[in-house]
N, CA, C and O atoms as CSV, one atom per row, in Angstrom:
chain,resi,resn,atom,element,x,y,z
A,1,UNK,N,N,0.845,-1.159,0.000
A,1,UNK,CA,C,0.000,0.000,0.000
A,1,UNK,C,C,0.899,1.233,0.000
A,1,UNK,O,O,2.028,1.202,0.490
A,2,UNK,N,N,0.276,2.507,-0.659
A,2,UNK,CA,C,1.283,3.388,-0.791
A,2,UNK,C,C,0.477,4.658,-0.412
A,2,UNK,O,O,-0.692,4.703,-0.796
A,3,UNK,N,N,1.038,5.808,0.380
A,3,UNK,CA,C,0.750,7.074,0.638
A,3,UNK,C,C,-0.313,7.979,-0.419
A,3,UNK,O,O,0.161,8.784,-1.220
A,4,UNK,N,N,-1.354,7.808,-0.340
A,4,UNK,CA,C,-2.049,8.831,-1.301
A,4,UNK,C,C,-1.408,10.258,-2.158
A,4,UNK,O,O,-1.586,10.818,-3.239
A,5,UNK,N,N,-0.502,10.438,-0.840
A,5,UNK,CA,C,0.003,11.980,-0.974
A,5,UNK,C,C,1.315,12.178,-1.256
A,5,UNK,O,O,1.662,13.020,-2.084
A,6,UNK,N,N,2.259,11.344,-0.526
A,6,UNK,CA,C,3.374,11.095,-0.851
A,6,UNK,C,C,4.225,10.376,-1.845
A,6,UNK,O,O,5.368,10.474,-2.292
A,7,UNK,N,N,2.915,9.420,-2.039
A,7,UNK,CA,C,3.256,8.240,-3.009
A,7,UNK,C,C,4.225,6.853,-2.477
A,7,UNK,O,O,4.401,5.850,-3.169
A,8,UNK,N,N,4.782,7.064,-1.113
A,8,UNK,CA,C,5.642,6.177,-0.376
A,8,UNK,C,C,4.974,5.341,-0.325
A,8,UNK,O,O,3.806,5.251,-0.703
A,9,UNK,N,N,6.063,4.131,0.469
A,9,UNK,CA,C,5.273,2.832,0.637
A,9,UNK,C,C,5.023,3.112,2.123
A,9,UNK,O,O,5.703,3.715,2.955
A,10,UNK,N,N,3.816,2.477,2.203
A,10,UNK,CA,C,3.335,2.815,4.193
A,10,UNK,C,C,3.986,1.359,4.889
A,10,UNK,O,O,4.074,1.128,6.095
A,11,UNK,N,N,4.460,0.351,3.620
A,11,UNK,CA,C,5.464,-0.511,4.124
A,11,UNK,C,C,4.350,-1.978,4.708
A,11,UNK,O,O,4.760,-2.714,5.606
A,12,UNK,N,N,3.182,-2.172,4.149
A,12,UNK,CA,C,2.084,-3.255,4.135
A,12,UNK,C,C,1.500,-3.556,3.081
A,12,UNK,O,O,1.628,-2.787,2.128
A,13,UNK,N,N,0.524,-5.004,2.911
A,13,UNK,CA,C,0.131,-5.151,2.136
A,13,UNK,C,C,-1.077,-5.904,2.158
A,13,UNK,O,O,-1.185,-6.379,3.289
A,14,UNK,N,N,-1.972,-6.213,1.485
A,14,UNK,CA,C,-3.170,-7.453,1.688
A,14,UNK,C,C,-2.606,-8.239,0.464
A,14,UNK,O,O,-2.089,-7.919,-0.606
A,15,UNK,N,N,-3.005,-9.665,1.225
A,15,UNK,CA,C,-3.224,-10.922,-0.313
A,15,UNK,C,C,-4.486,-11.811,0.385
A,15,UNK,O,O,-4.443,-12.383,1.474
A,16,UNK,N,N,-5.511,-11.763,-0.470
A,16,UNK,CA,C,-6.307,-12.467,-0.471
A,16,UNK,C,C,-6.496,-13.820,-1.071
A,16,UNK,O,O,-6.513,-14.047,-2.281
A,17,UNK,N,N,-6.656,-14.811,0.006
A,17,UNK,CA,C,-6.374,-16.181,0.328
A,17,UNK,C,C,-6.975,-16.857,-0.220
A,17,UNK,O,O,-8.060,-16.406,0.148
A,18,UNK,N,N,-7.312,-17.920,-1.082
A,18,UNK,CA,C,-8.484,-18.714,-1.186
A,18,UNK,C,C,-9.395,-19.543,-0.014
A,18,UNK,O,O,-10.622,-19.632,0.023
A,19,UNK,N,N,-8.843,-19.866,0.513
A,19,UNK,CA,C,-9.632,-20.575,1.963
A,19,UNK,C,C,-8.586,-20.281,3.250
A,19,UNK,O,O,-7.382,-20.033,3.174
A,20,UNK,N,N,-9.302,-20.371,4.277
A,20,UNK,CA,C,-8.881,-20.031,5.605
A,20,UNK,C,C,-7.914,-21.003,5.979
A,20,UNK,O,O,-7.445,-20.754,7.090
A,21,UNK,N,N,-7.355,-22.237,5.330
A,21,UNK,CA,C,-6.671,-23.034,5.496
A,21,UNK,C,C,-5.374,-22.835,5.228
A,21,UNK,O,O,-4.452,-23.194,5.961
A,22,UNK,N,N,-5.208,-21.964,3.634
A,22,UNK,CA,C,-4.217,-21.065,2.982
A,22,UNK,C,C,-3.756,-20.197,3.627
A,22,UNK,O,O,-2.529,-20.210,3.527
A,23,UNK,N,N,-4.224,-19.204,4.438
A,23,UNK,CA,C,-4.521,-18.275,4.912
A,23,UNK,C,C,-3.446,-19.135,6.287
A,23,UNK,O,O,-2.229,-18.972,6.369
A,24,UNK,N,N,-4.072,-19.804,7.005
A,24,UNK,CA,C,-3.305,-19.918,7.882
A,24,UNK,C,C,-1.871,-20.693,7.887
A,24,UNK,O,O,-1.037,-20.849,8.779
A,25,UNK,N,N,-1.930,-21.172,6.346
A,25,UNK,CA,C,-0.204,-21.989,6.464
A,25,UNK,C,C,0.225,-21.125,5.634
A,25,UNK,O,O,1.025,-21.744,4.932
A,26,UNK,N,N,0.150,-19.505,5.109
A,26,UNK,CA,C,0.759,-18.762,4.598
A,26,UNK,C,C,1.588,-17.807,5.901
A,26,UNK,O,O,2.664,-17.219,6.009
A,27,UNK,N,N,0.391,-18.056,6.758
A,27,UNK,CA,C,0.914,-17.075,8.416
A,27,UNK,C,C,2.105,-18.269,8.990
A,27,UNK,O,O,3.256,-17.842,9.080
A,28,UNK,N,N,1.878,-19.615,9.343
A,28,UNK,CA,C,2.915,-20.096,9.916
A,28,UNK,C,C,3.711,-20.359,8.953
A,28,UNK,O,O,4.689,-20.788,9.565
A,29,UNK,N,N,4.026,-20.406,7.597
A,29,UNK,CA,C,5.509,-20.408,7.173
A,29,UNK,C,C,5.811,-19.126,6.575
A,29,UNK,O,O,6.636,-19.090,5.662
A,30,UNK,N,N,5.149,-17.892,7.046
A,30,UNK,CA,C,5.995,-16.660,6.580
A,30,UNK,C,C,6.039,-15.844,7.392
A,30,UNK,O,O,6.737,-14.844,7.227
A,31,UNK,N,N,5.333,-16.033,8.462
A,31,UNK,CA,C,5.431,-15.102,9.890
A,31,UNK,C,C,6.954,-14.887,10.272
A,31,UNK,O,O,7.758,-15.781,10.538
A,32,UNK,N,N,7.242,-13.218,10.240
A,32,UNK,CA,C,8.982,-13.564,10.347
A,32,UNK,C,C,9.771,-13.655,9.957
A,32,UNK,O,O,10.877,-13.381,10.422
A,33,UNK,N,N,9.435,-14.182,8.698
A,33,UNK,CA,C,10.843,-14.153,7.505
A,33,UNK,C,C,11.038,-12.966,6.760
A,33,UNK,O,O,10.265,-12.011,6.672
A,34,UNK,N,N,12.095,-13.109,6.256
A,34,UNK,CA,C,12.722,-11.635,5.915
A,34,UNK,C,C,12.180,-11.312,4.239
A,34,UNK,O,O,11.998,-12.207,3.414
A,35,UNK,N,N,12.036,-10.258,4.048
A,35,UNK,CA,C,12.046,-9.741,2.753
A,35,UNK,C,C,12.211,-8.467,2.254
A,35,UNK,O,O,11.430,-7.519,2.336
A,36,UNK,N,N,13.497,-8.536,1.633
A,36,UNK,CA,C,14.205,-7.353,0.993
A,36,UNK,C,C,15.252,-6.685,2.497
A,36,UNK,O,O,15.625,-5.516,2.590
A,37,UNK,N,N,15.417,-7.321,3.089
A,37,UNK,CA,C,15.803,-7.302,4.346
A,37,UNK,C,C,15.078,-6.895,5.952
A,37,UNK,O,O,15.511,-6.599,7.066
A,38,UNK,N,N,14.041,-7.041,5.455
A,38,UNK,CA,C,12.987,-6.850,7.122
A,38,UNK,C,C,12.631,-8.224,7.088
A,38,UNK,O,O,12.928,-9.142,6.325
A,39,UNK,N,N,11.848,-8.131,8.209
A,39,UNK,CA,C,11.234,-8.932,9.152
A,39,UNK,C,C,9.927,-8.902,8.547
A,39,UNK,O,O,9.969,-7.781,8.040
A,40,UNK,N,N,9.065,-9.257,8.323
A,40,UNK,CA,C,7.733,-9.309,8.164
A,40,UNK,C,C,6.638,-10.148,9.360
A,40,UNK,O,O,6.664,-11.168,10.049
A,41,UNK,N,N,5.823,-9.133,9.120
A,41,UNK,CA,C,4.568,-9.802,10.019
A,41,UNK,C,C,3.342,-10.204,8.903
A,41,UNK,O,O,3.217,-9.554,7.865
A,42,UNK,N,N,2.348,-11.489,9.277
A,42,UNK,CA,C,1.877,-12.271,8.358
A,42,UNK,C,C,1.128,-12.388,9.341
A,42,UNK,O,O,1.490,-12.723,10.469
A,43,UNK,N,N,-0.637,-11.964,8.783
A,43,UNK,CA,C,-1.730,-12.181,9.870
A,43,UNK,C,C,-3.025,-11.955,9.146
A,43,UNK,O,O,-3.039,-11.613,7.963
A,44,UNK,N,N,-4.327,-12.183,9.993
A,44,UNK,CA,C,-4.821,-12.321,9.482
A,44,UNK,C,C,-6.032,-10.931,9.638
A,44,UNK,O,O,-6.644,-11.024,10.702
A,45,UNK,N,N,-6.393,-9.890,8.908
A,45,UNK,CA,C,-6.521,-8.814,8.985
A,45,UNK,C,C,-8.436,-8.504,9.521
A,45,UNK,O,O,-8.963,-7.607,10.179
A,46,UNK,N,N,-8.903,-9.568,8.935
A,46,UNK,CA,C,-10.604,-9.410,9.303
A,46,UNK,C,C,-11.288,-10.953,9.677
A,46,UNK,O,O,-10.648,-12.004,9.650
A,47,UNK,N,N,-12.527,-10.844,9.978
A,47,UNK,CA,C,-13.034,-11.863,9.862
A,47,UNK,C,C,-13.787,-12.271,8.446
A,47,UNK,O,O,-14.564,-11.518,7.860
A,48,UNK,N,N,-13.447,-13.504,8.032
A,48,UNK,CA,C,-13.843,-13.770,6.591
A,48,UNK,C,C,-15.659,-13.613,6.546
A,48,UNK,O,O,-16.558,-14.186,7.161
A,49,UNK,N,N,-15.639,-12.824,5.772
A,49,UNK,CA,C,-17.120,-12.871,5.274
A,49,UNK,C,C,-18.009,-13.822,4.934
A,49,UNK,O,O,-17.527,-14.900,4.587
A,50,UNK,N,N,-19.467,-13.681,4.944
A,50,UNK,CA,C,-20.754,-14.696,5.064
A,50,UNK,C,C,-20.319,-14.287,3.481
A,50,UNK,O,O,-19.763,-13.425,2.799
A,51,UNK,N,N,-21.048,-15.654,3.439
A,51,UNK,CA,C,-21.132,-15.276,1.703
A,51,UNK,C,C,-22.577,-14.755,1.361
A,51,UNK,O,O,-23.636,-15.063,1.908
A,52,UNK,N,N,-22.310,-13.725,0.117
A,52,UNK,CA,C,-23.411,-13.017,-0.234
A,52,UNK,C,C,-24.734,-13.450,-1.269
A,52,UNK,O,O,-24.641,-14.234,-2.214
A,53,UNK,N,N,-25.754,-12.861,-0.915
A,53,UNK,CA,C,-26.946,-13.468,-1.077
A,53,UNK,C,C,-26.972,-12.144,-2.362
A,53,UNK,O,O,-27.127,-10.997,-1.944
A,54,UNK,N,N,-26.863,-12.297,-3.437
A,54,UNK,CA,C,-27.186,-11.386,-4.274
A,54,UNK,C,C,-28.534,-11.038,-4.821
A,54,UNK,O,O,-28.570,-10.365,-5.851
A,55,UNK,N,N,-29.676,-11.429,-4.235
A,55,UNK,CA,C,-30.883,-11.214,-4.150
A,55,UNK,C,C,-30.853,-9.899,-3.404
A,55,UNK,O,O,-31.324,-8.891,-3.931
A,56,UNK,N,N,-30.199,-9.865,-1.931
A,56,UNK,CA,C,-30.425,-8.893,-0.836
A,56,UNK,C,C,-29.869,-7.606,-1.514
A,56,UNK,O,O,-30.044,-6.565,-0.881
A,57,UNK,N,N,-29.219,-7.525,-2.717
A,57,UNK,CA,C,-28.783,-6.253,-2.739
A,57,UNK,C,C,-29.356,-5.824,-3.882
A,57,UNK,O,O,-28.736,-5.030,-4.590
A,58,UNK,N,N,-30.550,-6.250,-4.223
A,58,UNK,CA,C,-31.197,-5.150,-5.318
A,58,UNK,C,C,-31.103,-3.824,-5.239
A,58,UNK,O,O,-30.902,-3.280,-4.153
A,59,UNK,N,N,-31.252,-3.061,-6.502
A,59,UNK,CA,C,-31.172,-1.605,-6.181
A,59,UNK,C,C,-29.689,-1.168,-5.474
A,59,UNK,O,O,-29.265,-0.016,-5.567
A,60,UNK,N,N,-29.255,-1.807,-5.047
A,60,UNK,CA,C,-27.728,-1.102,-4.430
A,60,UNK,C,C,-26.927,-0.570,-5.611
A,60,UNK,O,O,-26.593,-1.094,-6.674
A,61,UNK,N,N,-26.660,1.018,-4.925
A,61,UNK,CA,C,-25.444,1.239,-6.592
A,61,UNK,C,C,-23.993,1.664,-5.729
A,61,UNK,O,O,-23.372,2.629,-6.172
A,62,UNK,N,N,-23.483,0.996,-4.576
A,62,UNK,CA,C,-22.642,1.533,-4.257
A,62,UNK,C,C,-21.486,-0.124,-4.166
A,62,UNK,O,O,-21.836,-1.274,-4.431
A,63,UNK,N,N,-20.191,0.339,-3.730
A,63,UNK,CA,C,-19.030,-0.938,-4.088
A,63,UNK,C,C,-19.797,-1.712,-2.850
A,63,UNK,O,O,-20.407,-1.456,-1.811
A,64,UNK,N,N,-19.443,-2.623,-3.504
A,64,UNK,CA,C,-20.198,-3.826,-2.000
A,64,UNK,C,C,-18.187,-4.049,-1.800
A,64,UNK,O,O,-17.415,-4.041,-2.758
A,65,UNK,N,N,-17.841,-4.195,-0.582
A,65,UNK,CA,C,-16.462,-5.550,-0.282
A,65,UNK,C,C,-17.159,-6.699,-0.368
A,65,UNK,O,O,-18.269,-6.862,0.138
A,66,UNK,N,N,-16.273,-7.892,-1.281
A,66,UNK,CA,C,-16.829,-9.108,-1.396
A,66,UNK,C,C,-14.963,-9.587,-1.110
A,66,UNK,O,O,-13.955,-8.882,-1.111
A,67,UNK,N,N,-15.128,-10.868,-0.922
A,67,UNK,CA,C,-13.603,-11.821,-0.790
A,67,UNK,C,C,-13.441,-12.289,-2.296
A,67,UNK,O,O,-12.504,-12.837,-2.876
A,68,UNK,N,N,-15.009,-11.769,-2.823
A,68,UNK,CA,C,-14.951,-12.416,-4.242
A,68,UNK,C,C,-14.880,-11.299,-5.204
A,68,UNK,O,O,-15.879,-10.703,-5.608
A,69,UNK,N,N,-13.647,-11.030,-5.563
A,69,UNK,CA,C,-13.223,-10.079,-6.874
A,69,UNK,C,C,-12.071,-10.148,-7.259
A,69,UNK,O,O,-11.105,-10.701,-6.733
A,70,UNK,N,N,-12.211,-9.197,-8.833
A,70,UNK,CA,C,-11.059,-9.570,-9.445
A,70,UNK,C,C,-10.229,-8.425,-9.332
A,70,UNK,O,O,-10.331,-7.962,-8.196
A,71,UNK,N,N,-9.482,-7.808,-10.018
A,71,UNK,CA,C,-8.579,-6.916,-9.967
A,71,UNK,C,C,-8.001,-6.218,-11.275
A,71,UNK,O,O,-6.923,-6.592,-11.737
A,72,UNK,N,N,-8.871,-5.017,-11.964
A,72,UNK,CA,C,-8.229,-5.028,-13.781
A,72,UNK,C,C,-7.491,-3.980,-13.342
A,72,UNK,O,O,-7.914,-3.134,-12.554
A,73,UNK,N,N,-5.927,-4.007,-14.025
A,73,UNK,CA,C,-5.342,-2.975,-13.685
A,73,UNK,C,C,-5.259,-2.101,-15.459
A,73,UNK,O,O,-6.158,-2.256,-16.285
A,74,UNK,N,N,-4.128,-1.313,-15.695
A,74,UNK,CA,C,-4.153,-0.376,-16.460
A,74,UNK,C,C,-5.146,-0.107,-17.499
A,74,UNK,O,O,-5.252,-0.344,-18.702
A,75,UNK,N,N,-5.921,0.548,-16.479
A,75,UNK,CA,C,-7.548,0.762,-17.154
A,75,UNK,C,C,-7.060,2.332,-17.692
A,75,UNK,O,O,-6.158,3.044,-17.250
A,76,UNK,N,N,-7.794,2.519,-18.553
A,76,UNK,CA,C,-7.547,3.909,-19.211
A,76,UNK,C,C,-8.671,5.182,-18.570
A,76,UNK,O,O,-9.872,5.087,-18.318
A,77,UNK,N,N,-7.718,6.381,-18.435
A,77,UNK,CA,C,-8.302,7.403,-17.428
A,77,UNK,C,C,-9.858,7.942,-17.414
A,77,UNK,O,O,-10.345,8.763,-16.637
A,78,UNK,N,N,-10.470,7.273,-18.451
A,78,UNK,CA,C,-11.871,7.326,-18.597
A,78,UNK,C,C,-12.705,6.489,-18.365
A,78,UNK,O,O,-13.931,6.577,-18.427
A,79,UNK,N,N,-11.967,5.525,-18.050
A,79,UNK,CA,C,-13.137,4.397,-17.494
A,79,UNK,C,C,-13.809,4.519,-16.606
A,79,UNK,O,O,-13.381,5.380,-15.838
A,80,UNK,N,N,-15.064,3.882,-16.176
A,80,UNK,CA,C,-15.511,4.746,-15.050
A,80,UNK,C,C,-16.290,3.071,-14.316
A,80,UNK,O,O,-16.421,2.015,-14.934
A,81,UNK,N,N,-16.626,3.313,-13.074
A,81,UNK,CA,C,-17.392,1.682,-12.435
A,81,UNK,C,C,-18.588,1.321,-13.352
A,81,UNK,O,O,-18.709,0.104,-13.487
A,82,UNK,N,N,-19.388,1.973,-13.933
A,82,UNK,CA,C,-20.160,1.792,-14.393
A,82,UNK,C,C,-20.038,1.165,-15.618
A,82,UNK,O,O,-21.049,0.668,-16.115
A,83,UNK,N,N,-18.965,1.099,-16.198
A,83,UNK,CA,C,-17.969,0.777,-17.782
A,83,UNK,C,C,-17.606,-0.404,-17.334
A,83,UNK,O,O,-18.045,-1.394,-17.919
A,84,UNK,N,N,-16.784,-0.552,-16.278
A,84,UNK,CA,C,-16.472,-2.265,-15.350
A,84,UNK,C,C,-17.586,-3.008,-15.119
A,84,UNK,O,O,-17.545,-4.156,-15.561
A,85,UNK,N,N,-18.625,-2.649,-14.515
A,85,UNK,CA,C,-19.722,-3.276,-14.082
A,85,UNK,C,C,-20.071,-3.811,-15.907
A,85,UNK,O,O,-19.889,-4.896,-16.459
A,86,UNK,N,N,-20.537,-2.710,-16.345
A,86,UNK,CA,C,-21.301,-3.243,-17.631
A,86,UNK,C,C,-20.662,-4.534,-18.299
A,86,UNK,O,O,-21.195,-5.575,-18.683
A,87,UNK,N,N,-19.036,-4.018,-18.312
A,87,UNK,CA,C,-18.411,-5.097,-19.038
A,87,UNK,C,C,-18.450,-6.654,-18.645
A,87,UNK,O,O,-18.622,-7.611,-19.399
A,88,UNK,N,N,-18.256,-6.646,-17.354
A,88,UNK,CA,C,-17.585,-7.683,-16.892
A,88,UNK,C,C,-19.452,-8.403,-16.362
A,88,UNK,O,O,-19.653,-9.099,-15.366
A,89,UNK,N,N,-20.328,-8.036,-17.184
A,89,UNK,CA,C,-21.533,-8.626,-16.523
A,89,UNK,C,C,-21.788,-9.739,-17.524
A,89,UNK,O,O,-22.306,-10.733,-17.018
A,90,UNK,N,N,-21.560,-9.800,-18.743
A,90,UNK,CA,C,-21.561,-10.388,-19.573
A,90,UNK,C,C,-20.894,-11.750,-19.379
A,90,UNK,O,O,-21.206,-12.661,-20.145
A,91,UNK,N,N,-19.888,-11.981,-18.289
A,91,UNK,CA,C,-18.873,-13.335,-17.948
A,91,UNK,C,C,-19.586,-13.289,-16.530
A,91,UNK,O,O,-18.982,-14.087,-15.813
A,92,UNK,N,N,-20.517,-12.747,-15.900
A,92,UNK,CA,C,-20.988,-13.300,-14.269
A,92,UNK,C,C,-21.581,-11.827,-13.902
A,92,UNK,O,O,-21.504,-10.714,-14.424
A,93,UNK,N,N,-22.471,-12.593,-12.265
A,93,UNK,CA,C,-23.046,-11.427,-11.690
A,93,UNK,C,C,-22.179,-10.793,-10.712
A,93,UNK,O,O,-21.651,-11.099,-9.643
A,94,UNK,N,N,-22.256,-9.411,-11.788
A,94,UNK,CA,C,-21.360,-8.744,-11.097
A,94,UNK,C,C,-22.136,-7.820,-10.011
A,94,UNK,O,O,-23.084,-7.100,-10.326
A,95,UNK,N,N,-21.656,-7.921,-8.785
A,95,UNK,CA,C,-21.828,-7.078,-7.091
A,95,UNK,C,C,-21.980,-5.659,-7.448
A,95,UNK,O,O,-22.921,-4.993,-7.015
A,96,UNK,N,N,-21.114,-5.200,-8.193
A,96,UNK,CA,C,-20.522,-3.926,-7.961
A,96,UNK,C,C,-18.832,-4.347,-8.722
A,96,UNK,O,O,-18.215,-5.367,-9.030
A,97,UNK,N,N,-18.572,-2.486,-8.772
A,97,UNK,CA,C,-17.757,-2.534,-9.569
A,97,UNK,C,C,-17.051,-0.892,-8.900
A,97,UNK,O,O,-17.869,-0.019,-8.607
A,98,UNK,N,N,-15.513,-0.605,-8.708
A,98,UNK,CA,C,-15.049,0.442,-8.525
A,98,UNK,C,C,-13.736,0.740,-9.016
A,98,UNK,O,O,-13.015,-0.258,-9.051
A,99,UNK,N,N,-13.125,1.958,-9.464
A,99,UNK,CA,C,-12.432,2.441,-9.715
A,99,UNK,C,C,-11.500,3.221,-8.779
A,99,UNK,O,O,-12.074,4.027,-8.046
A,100,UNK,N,N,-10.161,3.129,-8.668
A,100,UNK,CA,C,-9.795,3.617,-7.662
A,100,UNK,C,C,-9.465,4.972,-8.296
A,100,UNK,O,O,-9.298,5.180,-9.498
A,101,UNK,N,N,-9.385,6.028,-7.109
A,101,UNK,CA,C,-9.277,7.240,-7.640
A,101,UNK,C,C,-8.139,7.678,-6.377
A,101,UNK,O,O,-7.889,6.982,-5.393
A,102,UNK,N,N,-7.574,8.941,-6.679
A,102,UNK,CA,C,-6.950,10.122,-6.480
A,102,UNK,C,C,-7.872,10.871,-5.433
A,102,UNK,O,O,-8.295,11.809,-6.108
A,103,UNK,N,N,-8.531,11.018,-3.933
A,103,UNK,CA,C,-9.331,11.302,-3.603
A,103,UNK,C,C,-9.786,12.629,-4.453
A,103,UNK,O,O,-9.133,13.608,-4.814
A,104,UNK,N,N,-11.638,12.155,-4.693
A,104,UNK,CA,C,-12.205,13.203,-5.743
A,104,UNK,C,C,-11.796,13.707,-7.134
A,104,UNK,O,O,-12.462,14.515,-7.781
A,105,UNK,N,N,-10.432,13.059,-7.609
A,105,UNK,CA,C,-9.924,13.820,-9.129
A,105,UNK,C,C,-9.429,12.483,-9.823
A,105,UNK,O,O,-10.234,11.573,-10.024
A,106,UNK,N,N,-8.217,12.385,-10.153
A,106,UNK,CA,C,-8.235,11.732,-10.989
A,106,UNK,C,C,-7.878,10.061,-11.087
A,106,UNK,O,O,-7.480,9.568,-10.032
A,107,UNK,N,N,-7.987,9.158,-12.259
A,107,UNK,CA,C,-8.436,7.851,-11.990
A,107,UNK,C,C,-6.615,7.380,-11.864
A,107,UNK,O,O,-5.717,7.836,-12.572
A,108,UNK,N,N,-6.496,6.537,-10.949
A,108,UNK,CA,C,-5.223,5.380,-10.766
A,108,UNK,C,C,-5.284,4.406,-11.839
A,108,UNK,O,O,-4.827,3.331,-11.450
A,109,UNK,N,N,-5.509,4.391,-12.529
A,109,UNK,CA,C,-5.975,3.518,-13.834
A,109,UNK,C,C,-5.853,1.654,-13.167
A,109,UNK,O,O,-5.047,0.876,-13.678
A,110,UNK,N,N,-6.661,1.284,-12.164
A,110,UNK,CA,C,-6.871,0.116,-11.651
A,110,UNK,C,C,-8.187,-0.003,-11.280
A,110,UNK,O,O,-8.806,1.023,-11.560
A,111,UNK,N,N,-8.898,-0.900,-10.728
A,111,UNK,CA,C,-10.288,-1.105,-9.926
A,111,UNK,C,C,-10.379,-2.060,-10.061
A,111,UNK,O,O,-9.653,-2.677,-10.840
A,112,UNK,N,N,-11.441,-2.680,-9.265
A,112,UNK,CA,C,-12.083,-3.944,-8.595
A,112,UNK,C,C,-13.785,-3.977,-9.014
A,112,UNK,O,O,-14.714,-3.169,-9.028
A,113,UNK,N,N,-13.511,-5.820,-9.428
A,113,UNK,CA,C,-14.853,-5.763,-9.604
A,113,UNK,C,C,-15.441,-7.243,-8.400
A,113,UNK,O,O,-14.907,-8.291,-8.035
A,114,UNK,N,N,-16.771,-6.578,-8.121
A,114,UNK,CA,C,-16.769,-7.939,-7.096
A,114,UNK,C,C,-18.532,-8.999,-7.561
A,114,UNK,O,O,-19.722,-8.838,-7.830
A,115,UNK,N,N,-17.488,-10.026,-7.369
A,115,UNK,CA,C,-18.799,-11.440,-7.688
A,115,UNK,C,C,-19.906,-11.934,-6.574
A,115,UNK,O,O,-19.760,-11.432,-5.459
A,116,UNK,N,N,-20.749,-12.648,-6.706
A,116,UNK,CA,C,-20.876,-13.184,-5.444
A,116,UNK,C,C,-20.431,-14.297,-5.395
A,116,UNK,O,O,-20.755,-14.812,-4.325
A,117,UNK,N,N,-19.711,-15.098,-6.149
A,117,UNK,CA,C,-19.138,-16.491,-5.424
A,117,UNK,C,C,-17.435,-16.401,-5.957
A,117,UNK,O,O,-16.901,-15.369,-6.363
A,118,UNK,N,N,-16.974,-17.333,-5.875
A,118,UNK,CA,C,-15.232,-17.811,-6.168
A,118,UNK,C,C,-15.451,-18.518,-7.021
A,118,UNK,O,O,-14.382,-18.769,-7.577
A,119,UNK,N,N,-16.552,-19.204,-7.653
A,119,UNK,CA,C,-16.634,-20.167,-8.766
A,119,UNK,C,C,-16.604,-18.828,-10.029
A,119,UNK,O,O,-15.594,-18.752,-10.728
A,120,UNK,N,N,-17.842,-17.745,-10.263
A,120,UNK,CA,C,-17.932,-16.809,-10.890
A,120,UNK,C,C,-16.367,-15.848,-11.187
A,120,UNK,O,O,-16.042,-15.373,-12.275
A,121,UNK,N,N,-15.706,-15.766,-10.103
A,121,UNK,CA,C,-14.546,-15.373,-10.814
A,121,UNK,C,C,-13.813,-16.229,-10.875
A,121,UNK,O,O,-12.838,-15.750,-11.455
A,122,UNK,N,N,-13.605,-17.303,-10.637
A,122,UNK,CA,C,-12.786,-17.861,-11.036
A,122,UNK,C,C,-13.575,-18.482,-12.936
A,122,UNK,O,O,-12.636,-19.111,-13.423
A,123,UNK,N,N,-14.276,-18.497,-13.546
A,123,UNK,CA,C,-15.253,-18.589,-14.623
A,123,UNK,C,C,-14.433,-17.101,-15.492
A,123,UNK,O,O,-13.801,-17.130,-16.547
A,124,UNK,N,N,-14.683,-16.101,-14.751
A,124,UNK,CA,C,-14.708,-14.967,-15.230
A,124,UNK,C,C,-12.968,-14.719,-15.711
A,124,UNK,O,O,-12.662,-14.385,-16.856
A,125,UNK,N,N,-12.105,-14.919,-14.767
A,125,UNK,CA,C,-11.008,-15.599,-14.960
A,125,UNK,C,C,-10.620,-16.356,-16.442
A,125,UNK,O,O,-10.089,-15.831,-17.420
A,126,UNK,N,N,-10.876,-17.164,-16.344
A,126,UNK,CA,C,-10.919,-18.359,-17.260
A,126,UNK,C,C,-11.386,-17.879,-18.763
A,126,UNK,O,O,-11.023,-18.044,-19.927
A,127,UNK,N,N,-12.258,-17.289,-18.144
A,127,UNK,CA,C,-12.973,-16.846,-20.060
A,127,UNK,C,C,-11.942,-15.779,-20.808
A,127,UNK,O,O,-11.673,-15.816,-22.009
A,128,UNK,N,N,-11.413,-14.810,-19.837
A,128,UNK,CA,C,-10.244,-13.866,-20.353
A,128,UNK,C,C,-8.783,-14.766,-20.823
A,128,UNK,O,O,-8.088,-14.842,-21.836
A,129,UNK,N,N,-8.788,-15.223,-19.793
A,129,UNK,CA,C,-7.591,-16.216,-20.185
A,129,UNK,C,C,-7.269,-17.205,-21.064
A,129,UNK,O,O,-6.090,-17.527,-21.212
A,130,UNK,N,N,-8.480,-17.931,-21.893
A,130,UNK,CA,C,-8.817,-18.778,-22.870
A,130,UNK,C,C,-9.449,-17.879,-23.980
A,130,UNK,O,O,-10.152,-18.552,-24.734
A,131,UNK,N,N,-9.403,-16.530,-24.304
A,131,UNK,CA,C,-10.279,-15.480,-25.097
A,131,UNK,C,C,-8.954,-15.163,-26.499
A,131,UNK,O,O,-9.196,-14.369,-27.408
């Protein structure tokens, strides 16, 4: 993760796990070990989410967090969530869809789109990758 303002590294990171099993033999064999010459700490940051009922969110137009999304990076400075959502509805049901921004101005040319299951992106996955 990096400083909005500064652009530095704040010196952390997230990786999202496939199962809680991963998750925990990624913490006991990397808790501690060095990289790039530190020490690292390896943990586990939230409690894993219910999985989502995509019925319950009719009408919602805002980013849902799901465990289930993908990640498009060098998106071009006009893209907008609504351009992600549309696209990526066509390969699964897409949650929601966001663009990361520059607070209020301009686009990081990356965003997230989120599914409701791990089968759907991993599908969604697959269809880009075999395209």
């Amino acid at each position: 993760m990096y400083d909005k303002y500064t652009e530095k590294s704040r010196r952390f990171a997230f990786v999202t796990m496939k199962t809680i099993d991963d998750a925990n033999a990624a913490i006991e064999k990397l808790n501690g070990t060095e990289i790039g010459g530190r020490k690292i700490a390896v943990n586990i940051t939230e409690k894993p989410l219910l999985p989502i009922d995509p019925s319950s969110l009719e009408g919602v137009d805002q980013y849902i967090g799901s465990p289930h999304k993908v990640y498009v990076g060098n998106l071009k400075k006009t893209v907008t969530a609504d351009m992600l959502k549309s696209f990526f509805s066509s390969k699964g049901k897409v949650l929601s869809a966001k663009v990361m921004r520059v607070p209020a101005t301009k686009s990081k040319f990356y965003g997230f789109v989120t599914f409701s299951s791990e089968e759907e992106v991993d599908a969604v996955i697959s269809s880009f990758n075999n395209a």
